[in-house]
C-alpha positions, 0 to 999 in steps of 0.5 A, spaced: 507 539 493 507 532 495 503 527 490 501 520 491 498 516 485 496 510 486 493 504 481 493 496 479 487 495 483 480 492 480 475 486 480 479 479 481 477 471 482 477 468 490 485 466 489 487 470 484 493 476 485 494 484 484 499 488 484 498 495 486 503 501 485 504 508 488 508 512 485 511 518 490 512 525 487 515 532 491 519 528 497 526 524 498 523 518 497 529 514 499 528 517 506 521 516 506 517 510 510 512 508 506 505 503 507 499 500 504 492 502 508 485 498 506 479 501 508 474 496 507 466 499 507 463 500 515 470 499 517 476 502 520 481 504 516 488 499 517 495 498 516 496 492 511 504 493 511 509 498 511 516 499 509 523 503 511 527 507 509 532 501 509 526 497 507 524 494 513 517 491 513 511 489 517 505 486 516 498 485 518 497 479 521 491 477 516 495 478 510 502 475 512 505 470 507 500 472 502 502 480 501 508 483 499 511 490 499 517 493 495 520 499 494 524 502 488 528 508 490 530 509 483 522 509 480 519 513 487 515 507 487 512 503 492 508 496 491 503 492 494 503 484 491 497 481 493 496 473 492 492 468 494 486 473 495 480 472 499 474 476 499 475 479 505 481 483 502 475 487 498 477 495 500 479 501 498 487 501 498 491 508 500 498 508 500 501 513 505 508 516 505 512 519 510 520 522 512 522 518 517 524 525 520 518 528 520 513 522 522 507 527 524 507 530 516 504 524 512 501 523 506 496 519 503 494 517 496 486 517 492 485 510 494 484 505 489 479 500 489 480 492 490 474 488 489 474 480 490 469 475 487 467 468 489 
């Protein structure tokens, strides 16, 4: 059973950094892509970034060059370093994850709340 755990959000400061992290579990998590959605209230869920297998990354446009995704193939972890954050950055947080041979059967986490004050 494919589970994914996610944490490291919370309330931060216009400005301020949060790293969030999602721990995989069930899956070969080195052939797996994995990403970071948002959803913030009202609004569509969206792609905030991605990673390959090879650790190939991709970006939202509204958050490139402040966010950062990583990956520890060793941990089964994947991790969203968030700085410079902007009130507009406030949504829920999923992590998703997927076998680069098998795209269609992805998976996503809880959700972890990421709440911006001015």
């Amino acid at each position: 059973q494919v589970q994914l755990v996610e944490s490291g959000g919370g309330l931060v400061q216009a400005g301020g950094s949060l790293r969030l992290s999602c721990a995989a579990s069930g899956i070969i998590f080195s052939i797996c892509a994995m990403g970071w959605y948002r959803q913030a209230p009202g609004k569509q869920r969206e792609l905030v970034a991605h990673i390959t297998s090879g650790g190939s990354t991709n970006y939202a446009d509204s958050v490139k060059c402040r966010f950062n995704i990583t990956r520890d193939n060793d941990k089964n972890k994947v991790y969203l370093q968030m700085n410079s954050l902007k009130l507009e950055d406030t949504a829920v947080y999923y992590c998703q994850v997927y076998n680069e041979f098998i795209p269609r059967a992805d998976y996503w986490g809880q959700g972890t709340h990421v709440t911006g004050s001015s």
